[in-house]
N, C-alpha and C positions, 0 to 999 in steps of 0.2 A: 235420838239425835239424827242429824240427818244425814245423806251420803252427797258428803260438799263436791263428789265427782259428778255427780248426776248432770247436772244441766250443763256444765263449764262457767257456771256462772260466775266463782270466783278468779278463774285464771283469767277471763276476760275483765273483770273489773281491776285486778292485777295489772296488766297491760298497759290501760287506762293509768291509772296513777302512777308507771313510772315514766310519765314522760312529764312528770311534775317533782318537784323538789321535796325534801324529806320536812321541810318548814314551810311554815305560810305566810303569807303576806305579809310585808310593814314589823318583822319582829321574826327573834328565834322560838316562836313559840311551835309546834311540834304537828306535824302533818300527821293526822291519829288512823286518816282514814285508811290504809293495809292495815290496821289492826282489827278496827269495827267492821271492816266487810269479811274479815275471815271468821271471826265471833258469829255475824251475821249466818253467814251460808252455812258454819258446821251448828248453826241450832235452827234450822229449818225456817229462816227468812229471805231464800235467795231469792222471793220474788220483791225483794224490798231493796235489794243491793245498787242495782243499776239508779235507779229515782236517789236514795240514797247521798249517790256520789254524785247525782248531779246538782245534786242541794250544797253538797259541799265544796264544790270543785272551783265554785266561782274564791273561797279563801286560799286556795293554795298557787304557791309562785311556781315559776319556769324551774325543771332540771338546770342545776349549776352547771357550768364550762368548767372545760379543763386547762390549767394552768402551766405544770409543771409535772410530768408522771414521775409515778412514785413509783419507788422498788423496794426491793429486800434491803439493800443497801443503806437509803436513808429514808425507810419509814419514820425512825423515829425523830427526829427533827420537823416532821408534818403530824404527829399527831396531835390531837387539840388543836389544830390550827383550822379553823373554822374556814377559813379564807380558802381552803383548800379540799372543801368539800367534793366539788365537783370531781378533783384529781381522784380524791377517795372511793369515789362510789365508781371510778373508771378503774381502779385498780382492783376492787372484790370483782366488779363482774370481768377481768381477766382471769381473777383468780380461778374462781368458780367454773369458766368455760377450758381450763388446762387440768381442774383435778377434782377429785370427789368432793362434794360440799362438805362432808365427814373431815374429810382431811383440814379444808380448810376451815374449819370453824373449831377442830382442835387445837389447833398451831395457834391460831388467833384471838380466842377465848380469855387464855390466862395474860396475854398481852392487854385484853381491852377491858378485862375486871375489876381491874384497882379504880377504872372510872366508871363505874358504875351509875355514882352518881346524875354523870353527863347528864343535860336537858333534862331535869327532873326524870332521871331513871328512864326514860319513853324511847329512845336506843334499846338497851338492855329487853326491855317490853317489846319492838317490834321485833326483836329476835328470837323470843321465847314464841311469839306466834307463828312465824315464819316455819321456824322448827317444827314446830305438833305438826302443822300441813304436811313438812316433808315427813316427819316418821310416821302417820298417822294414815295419810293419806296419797301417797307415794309423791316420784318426782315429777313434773313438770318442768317446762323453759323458765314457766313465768313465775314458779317457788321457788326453784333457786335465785334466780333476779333478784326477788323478792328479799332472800337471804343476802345476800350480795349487798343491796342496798341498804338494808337495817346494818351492816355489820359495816358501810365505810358510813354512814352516821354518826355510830359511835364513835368510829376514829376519829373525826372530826371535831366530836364534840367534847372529846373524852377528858372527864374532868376526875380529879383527886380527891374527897370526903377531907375536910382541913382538920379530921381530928380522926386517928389511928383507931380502929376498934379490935380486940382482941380476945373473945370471949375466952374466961376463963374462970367463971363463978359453977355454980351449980341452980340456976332457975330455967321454967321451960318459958318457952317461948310467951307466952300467952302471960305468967307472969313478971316475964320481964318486960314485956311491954308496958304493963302497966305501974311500974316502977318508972318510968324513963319519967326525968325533968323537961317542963318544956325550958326555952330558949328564952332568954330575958326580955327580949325585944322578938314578939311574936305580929310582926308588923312588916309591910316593904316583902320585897320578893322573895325567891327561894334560895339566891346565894346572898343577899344579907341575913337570911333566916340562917342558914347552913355556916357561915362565916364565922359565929356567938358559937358553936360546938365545943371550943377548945376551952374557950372560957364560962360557959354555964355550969351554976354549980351542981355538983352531982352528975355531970355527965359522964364523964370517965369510968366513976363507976359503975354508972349504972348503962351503961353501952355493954361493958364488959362481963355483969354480972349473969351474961347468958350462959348455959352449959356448954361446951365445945364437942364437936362431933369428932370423936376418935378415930372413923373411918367412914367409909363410903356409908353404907346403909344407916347408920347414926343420920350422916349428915343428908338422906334421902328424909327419913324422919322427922329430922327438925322441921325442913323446910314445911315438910306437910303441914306438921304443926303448928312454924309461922304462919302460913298463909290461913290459916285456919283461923289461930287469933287474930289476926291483923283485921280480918274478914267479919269477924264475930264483932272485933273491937269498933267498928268503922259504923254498925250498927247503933253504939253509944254516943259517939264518939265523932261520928261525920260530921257534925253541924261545926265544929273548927272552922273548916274550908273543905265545903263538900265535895271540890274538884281534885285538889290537891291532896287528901286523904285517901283517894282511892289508891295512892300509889304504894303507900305502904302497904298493900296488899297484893296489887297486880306486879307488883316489881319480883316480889319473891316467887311467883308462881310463874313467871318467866324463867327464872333459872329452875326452880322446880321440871319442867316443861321442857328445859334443855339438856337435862341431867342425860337422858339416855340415849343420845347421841356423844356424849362426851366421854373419856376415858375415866373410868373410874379415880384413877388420883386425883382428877381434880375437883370431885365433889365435895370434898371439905370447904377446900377456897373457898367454892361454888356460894356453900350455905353461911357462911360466915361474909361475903362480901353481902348476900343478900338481906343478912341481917342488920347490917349496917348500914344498908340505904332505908331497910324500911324504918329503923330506930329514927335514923334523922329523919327524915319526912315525919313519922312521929312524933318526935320533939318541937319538929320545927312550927306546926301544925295543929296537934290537937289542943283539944281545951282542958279547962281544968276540972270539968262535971258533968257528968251525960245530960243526955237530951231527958226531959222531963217527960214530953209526950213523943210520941212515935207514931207515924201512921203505919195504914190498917197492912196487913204482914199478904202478899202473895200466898194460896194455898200449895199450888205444887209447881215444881220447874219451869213445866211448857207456859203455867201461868207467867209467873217472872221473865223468861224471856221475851214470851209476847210484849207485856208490860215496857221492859226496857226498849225492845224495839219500837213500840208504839210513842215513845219518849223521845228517843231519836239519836240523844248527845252522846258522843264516843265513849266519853267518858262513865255513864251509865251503863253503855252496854259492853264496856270491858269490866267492870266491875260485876257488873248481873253473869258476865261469862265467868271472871273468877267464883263466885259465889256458888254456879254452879256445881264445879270440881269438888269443895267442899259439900256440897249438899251430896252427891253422888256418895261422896265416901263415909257421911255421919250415917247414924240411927236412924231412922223415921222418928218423928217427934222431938228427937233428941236437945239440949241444950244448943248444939252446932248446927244442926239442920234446923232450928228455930230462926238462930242469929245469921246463916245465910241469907236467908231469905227477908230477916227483918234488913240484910244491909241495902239488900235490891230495892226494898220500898224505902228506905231516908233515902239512897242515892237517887231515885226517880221522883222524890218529892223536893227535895234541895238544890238539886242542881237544876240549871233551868235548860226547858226542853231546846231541841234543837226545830 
């Protein structure tokens, strides 16, 4: 892996994009690139980074204006309120420049959870990146920014899951995914997909039928183990909607990623809200029967990420970077270290390059 300090390659390209909006152009669809360029430079493509965003940059709109500052007072009357982006992303980077980013992303955490959902989970995802750079890689101006920015996104965007999940069964991760019902109407976008929750049948149960994490290291565990099936599962199971499936995967390994910065109590939350974004994106998403053929599987990591990077699309190469996490942590060989690396090739064969 490589040392994302070395060149400054990624604080500069950090820089770069925040002087562009957290969405792109003509829609809310989700400005990915702080995520693919921090993927980018900590797996040894930082000479790929710069070109990269200039490929991308022509899709992304202007930084929003501000409106109205927000305070302590009546944050919550602005949240979800999309209109009021700009206020948002002016008020973390106050936050951020008066107190420890630690501080503020614990105060603010369990406040912005329950919406997880938001923008197809990609809030939630730009924070878990943000995070690894800071604990990872120390601080910089333009990582906390960085933070700052993913974290008034989601205020922004922060949307409610329209159906309660409560794990309270006894299955792992990995089989309860593969229990979950899809959604009746597997058609139209991802809040009419997400909308059918309450009313699909078998969902309730089988949302819930996950084990629940007792305490901190339970719920450090599951996630692993989500992200792990989700990862393994996406492998099968991608050709759904190659784009939209990666979520079920990268979304948990966001909060995975932000557990240790975070105070212990609230990893339980943590791993139960994560499970219930990647359940619905799975429902809402996969098919009803794996892929018949599969192409040919990457042999080792640096392969895979060349690969994805050589592909180009954000979405590939946050999926090839969760991929990796799990590959790092299975057997050589193993069934998981198989199915990571088989996800890296359908996602770079399915989704179309950039």
């Amino acid at each position: 892996m490589a040392d994302i300090n070395a060149s400054g390659t990624l604080d500069e390209a950090l820089e770069r994009l925040h002087k562009t909006g957290p969405e792109l152009k003509g829609g809310w669809l989700s400005n990915h690139a702080p995520m693919a360029v921090e993927a980018l430079a900590r797996h040894g493509q930082a000479p790929v980074v710069h070109p990269w965003v200039d490929r991308y940059s022509a899709r992304l709109d202007d930084l929003p204006g501000t409106t109205t500052r927000i305070t302590e007072k009546n944050w919550r009357e602005a949240l979800g309120d999309v209109r009021r982006l700009g206020d948002w992303t002016a008020f973390f980077a106050r936050l951020v420049a008066e107190q420890p980013w630690r501080d503020v992303l614990a105060r603010w955490w369990p406040r912005l959870l329950p919406g997880i959902a938001a923008s197809a989970t990609h809030p939630a995802i730009r924070v878990g990146h943000a995070v690894r750079t800071l604990l990872t890689d120390g601080e910089t101006a333009p990582r906390v920014a960085e933070l700052a920015q993913a974290l008034g996104y989601w205020a922004a965007r922060h949307q409610l899951l329209p159906a309660p999940v409560t794990p309270a069964g006894a299955l792992g991760p990995a089989e309860a995914l593969a229990a979950l019902p899809p959604v009746p109407d597997q058609s139209g976008d991802v809040l009419h997909r997400l909308a059918q929750l309450p009313t699909a049948p078998g969902w309730p149960a089988a949302s819930n039928a996950l084990r629940p994490a007792a305490g901190p290291e339970e719920a450090h565990d599951l996630l692993v183990a989500l992200v792990r099936a989700a990862t393994c599962r996406y492998a099968e199971y991608g050709h759904g909607n190659p784009v939209m499936l990666v979520h079920a995967a990268t979304a948990p390994n966001a909060v995975l990623r932000t557990l240790p910065a975070l105070p212990r109590a609230l990893w339980a939350a943590s791993a139960t809200a994560a499970w219930a974004a990647s359940a619905a994106v799975m429902s809402a998403y996969a098919p009803a029967a794996p892929m018949e053929l599969r192409p040919a599987v990457p042999g080792t990591a640096g392969e895979a990420f060349e690969r994805a990077a050589a592909h180009g699309d954000a979405h590939a190469i946050k999926l090839t970077d969760t991929a990796l996490d799990v590959l790092a942590a299975a057997p050589p060989g193993s069934v998981h270290a198989t199915g990571a690396l088989a996800a890296v090739a359908v996602s770079c064969e399915l989704i179309d390059p950039a």
